[in-house]
N, CA, C and O atoms as a GROMACS GRO file, in nm:
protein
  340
    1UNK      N    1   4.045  -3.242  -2.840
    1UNK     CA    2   3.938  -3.307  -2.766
    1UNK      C    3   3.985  -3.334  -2.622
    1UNK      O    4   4.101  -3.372  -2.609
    2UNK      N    5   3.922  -3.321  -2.534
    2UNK     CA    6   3.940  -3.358  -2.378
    2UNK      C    7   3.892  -3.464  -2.362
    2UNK      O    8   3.841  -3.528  -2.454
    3UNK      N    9   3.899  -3.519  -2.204
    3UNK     CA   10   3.879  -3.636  -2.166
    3UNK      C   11   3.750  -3.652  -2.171
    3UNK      O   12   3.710  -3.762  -2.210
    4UNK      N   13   3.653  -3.551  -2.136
    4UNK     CA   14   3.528  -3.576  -2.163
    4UNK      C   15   3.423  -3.597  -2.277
    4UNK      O   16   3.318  -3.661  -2.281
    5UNK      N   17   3.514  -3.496  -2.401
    5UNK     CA   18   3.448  -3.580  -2.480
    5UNK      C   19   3.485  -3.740  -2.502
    5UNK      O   20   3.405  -3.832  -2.489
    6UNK      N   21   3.610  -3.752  -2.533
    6UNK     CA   22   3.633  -3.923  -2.529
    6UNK      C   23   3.506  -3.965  -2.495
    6UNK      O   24   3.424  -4.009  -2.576
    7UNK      N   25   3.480  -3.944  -2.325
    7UNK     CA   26   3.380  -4.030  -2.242
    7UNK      C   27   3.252  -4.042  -2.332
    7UNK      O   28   3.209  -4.149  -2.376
    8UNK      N   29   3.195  -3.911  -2.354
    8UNK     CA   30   3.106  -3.867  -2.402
    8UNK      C   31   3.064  -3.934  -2.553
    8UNK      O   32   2.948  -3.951  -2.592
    9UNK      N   33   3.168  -3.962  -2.617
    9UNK     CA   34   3.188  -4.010  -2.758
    9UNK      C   35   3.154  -4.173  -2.700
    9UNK      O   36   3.033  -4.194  -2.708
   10UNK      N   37   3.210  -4.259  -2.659
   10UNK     CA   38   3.223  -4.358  -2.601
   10UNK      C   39   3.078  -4.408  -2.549
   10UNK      O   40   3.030  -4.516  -2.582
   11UNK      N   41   3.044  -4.356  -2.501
   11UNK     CA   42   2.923  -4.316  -2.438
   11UNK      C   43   2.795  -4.353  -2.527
   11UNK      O   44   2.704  -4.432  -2.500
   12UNK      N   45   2.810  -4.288  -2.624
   12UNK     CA   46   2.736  -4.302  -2.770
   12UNK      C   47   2.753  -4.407  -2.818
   12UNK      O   48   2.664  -4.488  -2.843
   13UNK      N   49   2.855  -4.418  -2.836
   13UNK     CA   50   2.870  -4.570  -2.946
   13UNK      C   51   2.835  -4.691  -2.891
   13UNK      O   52   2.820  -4.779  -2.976
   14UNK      N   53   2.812  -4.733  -2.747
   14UNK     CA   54   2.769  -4.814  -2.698
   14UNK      C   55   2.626  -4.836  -2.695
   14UNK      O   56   2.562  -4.941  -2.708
   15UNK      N   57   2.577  -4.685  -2.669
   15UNK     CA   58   2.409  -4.717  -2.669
   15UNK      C   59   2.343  -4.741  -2.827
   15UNK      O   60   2.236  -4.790  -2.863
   16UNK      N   61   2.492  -4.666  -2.925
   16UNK     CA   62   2.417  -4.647  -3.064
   16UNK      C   63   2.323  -4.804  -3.154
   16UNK      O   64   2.397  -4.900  -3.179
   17UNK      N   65   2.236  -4.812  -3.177
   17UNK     CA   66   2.162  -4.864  -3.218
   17UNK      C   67   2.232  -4.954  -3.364
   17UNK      O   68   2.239  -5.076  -3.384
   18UNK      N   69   2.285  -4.814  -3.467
   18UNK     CA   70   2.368  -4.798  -3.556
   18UNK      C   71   2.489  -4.904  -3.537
   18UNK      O   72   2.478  -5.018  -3.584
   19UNK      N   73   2.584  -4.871  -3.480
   19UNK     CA   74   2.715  -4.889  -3.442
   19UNK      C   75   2.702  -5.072  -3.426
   19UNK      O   76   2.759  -5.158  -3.494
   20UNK      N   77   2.607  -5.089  -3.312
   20UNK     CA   78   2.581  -5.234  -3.286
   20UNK      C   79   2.516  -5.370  -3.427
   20UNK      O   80   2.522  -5.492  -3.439
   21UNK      N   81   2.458  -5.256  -3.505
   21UNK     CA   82   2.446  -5.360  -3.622
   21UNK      C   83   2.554  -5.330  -3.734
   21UNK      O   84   2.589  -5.435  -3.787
   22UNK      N   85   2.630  -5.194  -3.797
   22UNK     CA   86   2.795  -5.203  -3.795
   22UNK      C   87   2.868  -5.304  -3.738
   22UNK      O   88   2.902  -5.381  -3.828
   23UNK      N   89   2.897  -5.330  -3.664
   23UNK     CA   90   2.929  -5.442  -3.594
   23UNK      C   91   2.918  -5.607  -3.625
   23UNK      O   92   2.985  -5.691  -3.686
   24UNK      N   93   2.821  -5.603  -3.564
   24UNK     CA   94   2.712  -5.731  -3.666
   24UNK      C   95   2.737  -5.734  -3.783
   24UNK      O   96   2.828  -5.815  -3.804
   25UNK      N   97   2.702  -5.686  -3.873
   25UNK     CA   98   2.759  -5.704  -4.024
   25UNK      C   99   2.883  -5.715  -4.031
   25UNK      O  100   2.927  -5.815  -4.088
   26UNK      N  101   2.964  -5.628  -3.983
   26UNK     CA  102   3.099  -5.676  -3.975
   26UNK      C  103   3.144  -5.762  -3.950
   26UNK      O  104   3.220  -5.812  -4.033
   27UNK      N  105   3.127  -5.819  -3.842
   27UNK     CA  106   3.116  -5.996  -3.803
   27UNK      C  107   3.052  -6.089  -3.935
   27UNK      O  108   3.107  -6.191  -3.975
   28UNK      N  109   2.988  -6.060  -3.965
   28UNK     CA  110   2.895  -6.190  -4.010
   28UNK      C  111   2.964  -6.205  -4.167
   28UNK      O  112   2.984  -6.305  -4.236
   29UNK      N  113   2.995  -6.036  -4.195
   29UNK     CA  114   3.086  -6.103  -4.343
   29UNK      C  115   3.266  -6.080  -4.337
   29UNK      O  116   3.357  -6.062  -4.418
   30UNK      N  117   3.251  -6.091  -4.193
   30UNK     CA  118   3.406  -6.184  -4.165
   30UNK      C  119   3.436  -6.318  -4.189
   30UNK      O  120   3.544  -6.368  -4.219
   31UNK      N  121   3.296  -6.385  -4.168
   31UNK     CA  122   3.255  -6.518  -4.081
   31UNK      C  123   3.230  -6.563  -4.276
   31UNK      O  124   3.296  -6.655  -4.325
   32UNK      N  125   3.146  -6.495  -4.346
   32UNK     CA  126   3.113  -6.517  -4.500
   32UNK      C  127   3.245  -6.592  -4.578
   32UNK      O  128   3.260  -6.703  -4.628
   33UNK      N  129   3.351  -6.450  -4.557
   33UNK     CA  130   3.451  -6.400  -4.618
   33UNK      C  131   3.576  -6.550  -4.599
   33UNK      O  132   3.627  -6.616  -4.690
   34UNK      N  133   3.594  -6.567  -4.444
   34UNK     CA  134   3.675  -6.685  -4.445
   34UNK      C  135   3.558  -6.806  -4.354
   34UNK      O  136   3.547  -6.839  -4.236
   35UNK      N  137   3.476  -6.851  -4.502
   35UNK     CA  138   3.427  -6.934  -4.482
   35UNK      C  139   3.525  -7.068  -4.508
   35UNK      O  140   3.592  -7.094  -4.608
   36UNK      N  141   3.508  -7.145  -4.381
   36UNK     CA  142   3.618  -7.299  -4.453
   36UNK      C  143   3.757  -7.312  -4.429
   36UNK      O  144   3.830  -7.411  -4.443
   37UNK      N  145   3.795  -7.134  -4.370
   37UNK     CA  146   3.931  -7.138  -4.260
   37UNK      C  147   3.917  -7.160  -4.163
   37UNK      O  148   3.800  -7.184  -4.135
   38UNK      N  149   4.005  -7.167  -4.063
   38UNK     CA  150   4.015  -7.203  -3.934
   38UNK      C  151   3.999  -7.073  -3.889
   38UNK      O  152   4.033  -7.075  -3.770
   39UNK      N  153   3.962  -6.945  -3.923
   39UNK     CA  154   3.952  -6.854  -3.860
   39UNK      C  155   3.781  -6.797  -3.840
   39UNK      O  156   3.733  -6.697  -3.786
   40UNK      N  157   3.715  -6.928  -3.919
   40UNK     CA  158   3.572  -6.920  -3.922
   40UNK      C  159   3.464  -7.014  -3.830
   40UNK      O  160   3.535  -7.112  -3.805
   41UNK      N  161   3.344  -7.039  -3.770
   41UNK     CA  162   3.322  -6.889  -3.755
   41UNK      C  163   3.363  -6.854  -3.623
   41UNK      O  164   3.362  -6.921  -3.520
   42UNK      N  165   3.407  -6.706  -3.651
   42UNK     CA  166   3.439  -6.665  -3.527
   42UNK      C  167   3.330  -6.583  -3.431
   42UNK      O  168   3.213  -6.564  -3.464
   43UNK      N  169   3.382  -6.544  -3.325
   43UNK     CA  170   3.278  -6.496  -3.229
   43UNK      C  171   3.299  -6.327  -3.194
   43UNK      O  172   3.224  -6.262  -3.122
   44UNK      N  173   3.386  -6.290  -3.244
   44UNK     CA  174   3.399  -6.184  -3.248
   44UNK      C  175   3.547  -6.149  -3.335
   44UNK      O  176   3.614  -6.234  -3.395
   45UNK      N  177   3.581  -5.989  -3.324
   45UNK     CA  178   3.676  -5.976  -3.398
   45UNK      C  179   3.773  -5.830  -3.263
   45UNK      O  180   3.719  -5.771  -3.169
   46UNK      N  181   3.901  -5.820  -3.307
   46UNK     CA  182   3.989  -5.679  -3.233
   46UNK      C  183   3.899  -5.524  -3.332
   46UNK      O  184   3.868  -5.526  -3.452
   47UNK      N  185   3.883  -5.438  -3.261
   47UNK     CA  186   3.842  -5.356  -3.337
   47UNK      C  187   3.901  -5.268  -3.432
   47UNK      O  188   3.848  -5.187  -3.509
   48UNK      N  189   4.060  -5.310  -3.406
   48UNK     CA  190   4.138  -5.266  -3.478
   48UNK      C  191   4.107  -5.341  -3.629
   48UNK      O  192   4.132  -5.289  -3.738
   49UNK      N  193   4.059  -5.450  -3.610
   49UNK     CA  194   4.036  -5.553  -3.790
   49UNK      C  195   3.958  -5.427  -3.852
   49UNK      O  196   3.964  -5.428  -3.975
   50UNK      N  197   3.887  -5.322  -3.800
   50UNK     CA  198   3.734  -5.224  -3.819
   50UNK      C  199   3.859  -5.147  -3.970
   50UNK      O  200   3.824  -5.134  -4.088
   51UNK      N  201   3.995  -5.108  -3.913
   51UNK     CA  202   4.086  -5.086  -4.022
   51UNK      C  203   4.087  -5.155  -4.115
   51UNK      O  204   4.038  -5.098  -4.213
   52UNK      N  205   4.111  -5.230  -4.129
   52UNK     CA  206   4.152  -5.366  -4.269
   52UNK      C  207   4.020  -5.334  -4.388
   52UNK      O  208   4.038  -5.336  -4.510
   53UNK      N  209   3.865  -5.302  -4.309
   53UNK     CA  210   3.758  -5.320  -4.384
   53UNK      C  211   3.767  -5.149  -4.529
   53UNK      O  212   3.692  -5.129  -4.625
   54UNK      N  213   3.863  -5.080  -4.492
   54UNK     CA  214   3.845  -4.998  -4.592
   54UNK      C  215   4.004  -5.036  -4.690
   54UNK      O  216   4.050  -4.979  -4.789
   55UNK      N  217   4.058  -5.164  -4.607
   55UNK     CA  218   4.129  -5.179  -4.724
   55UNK      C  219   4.188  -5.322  -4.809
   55UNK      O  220   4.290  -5.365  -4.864
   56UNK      N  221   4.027  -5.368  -4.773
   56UNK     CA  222   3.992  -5.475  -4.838
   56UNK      C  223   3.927  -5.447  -4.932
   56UNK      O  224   3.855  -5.351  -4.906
   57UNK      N  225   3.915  -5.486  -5.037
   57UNK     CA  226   3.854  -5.500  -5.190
   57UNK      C  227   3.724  -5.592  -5.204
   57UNK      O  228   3.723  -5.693  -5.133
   58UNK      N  229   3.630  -5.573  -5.275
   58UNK     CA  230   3.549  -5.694  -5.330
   58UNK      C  231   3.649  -5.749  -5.412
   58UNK      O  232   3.768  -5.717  -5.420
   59UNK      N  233   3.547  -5.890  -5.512
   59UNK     CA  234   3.647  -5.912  -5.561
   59UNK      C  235   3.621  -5.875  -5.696
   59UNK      O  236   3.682  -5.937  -5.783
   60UNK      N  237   3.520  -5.760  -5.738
   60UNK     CA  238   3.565  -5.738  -5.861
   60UNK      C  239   3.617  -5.577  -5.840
   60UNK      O  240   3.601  -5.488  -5.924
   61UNK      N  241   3.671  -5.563  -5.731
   61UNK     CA  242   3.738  -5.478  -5.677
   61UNK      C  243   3.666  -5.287  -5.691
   61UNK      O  244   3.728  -5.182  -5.680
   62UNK      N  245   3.553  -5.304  -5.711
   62UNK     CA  246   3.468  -5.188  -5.734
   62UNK      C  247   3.449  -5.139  -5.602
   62UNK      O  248   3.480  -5.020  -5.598
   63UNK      N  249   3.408  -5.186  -5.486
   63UNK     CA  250   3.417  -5.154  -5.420
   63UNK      C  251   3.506  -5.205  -5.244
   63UNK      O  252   3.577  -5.304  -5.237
   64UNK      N  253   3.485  -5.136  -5.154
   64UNK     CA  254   3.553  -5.177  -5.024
   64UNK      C  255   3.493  -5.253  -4.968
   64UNK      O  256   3.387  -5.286  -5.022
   65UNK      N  257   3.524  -5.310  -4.857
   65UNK     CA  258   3.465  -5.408  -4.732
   65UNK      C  259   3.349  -5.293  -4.635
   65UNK      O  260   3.238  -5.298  -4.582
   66UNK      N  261   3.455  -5.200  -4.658
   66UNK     CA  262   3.347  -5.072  -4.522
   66UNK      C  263   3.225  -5.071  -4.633
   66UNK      O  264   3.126  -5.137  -4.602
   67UNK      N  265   3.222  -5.014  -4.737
   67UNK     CA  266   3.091  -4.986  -4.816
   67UNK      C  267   3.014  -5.073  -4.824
   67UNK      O  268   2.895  -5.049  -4.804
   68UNK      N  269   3.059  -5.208  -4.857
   68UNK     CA  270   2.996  -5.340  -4.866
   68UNK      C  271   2.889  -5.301  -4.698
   68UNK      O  272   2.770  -5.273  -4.685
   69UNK      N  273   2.995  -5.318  -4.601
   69UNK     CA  274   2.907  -5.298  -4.493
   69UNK      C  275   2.792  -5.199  -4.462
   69UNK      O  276   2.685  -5.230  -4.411
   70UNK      N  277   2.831  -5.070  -4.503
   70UNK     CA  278   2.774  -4.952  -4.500
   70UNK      C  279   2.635  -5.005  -4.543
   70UNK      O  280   2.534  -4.990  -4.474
   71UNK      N  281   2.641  -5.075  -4.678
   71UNK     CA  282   2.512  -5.086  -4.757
   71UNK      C  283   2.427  -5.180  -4.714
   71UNK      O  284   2.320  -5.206  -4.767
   72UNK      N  285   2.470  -5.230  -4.626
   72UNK     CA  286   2.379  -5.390  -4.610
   72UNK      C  287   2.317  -5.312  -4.488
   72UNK      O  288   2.196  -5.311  -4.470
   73UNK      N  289   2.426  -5.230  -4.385
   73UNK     CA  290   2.327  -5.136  -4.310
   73UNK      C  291   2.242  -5.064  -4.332
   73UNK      O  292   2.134  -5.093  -4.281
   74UNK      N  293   2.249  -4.962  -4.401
   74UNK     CA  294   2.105  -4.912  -4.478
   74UNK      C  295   2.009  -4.995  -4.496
   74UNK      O  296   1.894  -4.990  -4.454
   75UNK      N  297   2.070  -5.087  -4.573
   75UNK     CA  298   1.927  -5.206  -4.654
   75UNK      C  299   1.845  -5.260  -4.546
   75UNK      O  300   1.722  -5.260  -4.553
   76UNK      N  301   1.945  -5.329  -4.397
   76UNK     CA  302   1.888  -5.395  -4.327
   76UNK      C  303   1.768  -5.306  -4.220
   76UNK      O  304   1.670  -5.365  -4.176
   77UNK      N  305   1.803  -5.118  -4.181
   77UNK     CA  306   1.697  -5.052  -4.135
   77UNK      C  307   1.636  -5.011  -4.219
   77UNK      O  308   1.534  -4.963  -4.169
   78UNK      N  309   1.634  -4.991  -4.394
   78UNK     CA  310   1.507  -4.951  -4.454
   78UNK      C  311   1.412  -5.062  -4.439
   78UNK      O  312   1.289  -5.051  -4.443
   79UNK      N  313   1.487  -5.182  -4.419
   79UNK     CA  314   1.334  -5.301  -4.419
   79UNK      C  315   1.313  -5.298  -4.276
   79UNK      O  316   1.207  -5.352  -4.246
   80UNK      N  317   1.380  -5.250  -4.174
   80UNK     CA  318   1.342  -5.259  -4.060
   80UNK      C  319   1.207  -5.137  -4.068
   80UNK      O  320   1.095  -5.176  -4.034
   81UNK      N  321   1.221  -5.023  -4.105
   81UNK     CA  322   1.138  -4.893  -4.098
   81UNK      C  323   1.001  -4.971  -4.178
   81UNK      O  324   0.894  -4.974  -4.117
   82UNK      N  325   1.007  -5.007  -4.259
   82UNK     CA  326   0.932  -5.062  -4.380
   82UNK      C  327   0.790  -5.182  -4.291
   82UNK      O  328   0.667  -5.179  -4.294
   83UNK      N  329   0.884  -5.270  -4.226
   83UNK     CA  330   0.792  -5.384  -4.136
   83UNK      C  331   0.804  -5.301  -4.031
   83UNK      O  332   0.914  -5.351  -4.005
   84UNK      N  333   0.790  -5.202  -3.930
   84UNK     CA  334   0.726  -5.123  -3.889
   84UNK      C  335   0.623  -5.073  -3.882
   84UNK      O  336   0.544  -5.084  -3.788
   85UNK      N  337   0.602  -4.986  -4.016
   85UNK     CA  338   0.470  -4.932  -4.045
   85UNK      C  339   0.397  -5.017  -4.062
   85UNK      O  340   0.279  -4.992  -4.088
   0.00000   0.00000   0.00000
């Protein structure tokens, strides 16, 4: 990859629509997760934590933190598409 895609990639993820509620969810079941620590709630997170989420567990360990997220994204634009129409 060259410098331009970088830019180009970069580029995307800022305007992405996607990415920004990724995000958001990610935050918010950070904020869930250490409810009642001193690390709650927080206002943001390093994007490097974006690692930790595929290797965090639920806790009946079926699934990851990323999927957990993944799914609440879906859920949250099918009801977005849904109150639309």
């Amino acid at each position: 990859m060259c410098l331009q895609d970088h830019i180009q990639a970069s580029k995307e993820l800022q305007t992405s629509p996607t990415f920004k509620l990724l995000l958001s969810v990610t935050l918010g079941l950070g904020n869930f997760v250490n409810h009642g620590s001193r690390l709650a709630p927080a206002g943001g997170f390093r994007l490097k934590t974006l690692n930790k989420l595929h290797d965090s567990k639920t806790p009946d360990a079926k699934q990851t933190m990323l999927q957990v997220c993944v799914c609440v994204c879906v859920c949250v634009r099918a009801c977005v598409r849904a109150c639309v129409r």
